[in-house]
N, C-alpha and C positions, 0 to 999 in steps of 0.2 A: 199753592196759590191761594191769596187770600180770597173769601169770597166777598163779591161786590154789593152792598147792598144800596137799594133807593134811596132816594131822600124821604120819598112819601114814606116807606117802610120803616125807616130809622123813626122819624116824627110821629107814624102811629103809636109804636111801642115804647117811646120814648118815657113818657110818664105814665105805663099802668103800673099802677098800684099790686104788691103780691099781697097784700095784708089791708086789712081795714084799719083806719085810722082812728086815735082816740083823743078826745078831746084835753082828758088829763094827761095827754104828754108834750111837752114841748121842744122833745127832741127827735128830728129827723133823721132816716139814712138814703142817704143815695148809693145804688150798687151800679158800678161800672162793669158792663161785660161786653166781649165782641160783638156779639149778636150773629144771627142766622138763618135758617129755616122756622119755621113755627115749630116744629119738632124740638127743634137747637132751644129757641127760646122759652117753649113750654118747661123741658127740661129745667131749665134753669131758676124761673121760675116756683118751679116745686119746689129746689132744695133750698132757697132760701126764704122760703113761704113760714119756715119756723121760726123767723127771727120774732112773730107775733102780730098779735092784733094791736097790743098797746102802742108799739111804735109804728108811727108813718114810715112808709117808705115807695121808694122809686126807682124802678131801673134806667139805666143810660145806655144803651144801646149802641154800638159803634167805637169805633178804635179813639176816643177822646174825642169826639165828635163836639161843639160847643152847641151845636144847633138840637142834639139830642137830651145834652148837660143841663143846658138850658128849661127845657122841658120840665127836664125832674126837679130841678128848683123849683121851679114856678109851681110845681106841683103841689112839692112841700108847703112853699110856702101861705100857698094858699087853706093850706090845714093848720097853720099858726102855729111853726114849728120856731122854735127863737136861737136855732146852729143847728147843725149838718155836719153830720158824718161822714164820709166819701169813701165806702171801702170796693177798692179794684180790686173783680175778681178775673182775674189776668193770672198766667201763672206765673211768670216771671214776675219781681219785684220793681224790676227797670223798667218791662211795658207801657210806655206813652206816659212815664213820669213826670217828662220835662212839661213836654202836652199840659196836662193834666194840672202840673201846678201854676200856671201859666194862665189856664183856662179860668180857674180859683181865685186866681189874684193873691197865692200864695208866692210868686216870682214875678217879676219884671223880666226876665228875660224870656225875650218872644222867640219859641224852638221851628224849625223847620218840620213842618208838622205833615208832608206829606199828602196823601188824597185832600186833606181838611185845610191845607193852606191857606185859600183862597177864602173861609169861613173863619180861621183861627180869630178869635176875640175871648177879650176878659169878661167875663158878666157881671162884674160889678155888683156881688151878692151881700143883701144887706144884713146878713146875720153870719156870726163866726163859723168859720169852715174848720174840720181836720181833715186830716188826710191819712188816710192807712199806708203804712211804704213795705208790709210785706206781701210774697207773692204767693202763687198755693205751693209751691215748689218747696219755701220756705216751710209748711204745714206740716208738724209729724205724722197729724193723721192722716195724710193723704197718702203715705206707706198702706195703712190699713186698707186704704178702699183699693189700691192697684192691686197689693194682696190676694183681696177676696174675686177681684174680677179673675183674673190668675185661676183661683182654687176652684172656681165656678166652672171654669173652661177644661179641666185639664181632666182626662180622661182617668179614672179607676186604674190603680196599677200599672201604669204604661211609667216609661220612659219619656219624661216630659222636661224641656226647658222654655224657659219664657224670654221675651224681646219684647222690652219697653221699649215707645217710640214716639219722642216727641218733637216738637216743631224746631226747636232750638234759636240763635241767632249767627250773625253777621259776623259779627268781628270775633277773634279765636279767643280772646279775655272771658266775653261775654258767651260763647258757646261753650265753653271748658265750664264755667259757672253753671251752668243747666245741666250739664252731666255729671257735675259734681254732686247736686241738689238730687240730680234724680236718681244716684248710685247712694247715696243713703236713705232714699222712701225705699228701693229697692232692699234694704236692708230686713224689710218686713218680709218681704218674701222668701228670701235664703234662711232666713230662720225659718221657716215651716221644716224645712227639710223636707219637702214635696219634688225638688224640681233640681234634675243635674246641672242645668247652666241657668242662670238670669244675667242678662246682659242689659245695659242702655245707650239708647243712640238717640243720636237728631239726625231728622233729615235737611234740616238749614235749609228749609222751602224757595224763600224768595233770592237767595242769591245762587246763580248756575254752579259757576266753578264749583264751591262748597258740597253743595246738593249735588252732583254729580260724581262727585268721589263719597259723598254719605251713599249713596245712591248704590253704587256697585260692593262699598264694605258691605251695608246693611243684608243685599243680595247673597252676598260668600257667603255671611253669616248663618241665614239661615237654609242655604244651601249645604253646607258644611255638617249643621245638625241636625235633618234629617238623612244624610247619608250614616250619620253615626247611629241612625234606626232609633232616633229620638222624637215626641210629637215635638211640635214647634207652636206656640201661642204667642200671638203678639197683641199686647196692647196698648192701646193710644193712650199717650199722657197729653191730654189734652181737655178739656175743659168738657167738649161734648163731639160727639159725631168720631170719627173717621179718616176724616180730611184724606190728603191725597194720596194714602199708605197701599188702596187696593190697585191703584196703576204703577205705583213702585214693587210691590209686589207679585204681580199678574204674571200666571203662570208655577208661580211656589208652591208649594203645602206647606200650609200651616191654617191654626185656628182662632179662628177674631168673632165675639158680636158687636167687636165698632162700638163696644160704648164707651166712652170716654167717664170724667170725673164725675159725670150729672148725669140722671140725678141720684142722688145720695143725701142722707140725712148730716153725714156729716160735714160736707159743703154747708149746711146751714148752720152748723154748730160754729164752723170757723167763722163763718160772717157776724153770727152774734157775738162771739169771743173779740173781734176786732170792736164792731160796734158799740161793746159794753170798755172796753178800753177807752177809746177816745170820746166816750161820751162825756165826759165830764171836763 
């Protein structure tokens, strides 16, 4: 389940700044991420804190929120940025696209946008927008960092397999696409040659049916591998935190510290690597 956040909440953190802003630059980035706990958001925070001092920048907070968007423009533009960047760090590539471009005045077509309906509007932003359209999913390097979370957990000489586990979607087009994406970052980890099994799964959170049968595989699964006197490591592919794996779980063995993709240095490396792409 997603979590809920305020309006006040969303609007506090809507435009801080991770970077100090420089006068010699004229080019702004807005980064879109879900938002969270202050933990969630610190997180986050740090790893794209290296995109630098020279460039302004702004987080948006909230699932395409236009009241949080909003923010971070104004933010920008209030440091005399002359276009904007827009890179979603969402891990999916489809995450709140329609939204998003919609929001930009990058499309006319006004999407069914969910909690924000009632808010959905254009901002009418007076300087050129881009739009980043990859997801972290998309990222090679994010093999590396589930990798190393992985190698971090896994007990000296044991018998050990890992279970990635991330949120997934809805329709079976677009959930088959995330396990597809997520079975080759896992690619990073079968080559160690550390670990008898890596597997990936969604649990396809918001919709029951779906989640209910992720719910009971996910379970066999690593029910399955510890009877074969294997550790069992699961971790979240998911941006930051945990989310709702430890009540899908309750009751297994296996071993998690629940950190998600953040923070990590190379989550800022990908934000700059977009960034420096559509800057121009």
């Amino acid at each position: 389940m997603r979590q809920a956040l305020t309006l006040s909440f969303l609007l506090a953190v809507a435009a801080t700044p991770d970077a100090a802003s420089s006068q010699d630059s004229a080019h702004g980035v807005m980064i879109m991420a879900h938002g969270g706990s202050e933990d969630w958001n610190t997180a986050v925070k740090q790893s794209v804190a290296k995109l630098g001092p020279e460039v302004p920048m702004a987080i948006a907070f909230g699932m395409a929120d236009p009241r949080t968007m909003a923010a971070a423009v104004d933010s920008l533009l209030n440091r005399g940025v002359d276009r904007i960047t827009v890179v979603r760090l969402f891990l999916s590539h489809q995450s709140f696209l329609e939204a998003t471009e919609y929001i930009l005045g990058l499309s006319d077509s006004r999407p069914h946008s969910g909690m924000h309906e009632v808010h959905m509007r254009q901002l009418g932003i007076p300087v050129p927008v881009r739009l980043s359209r990859e997801g972290l999913l998309d990222a090679p390097e994010m093999g590396g960092v589930l990798r190393d979370r992985a190698l971090a957990l896994k007990t000296p000489d044991s018998l050990s397999s890992v279970l990635f586990l991330a949120h997934g979607a809805g329709s079976e087009v677009e959930n088959d696409g995330w396990l597809e994406r997520m079975d080759r970052l896992a690619d990073s980890t079968r080559a160690t040659g550390a670990f008898t099994s890596v597997a990936v799964e969604t649990l396809r959170e918001d919709w029951d049916v779906p989640r209910a049968e992720a719910e009971a595989r996910i379970r066999a699964w690593v029910m399955s591998e510890g009877e074969l006197g294997r550790e069992v490591i699961v971790v979240p592919v998911r941006l930051a935190g945990f989310g709702p794996y430890a009540e899908v779980l309750e009751g297994l063995e296996y071993k998690s510290d629940g950190t998600g993709l953040v923070p990590d240095d190379r989550i800022g490396d990908w934000v700059a690597r977009q960034a420096k792409a559509l800057s121009h």
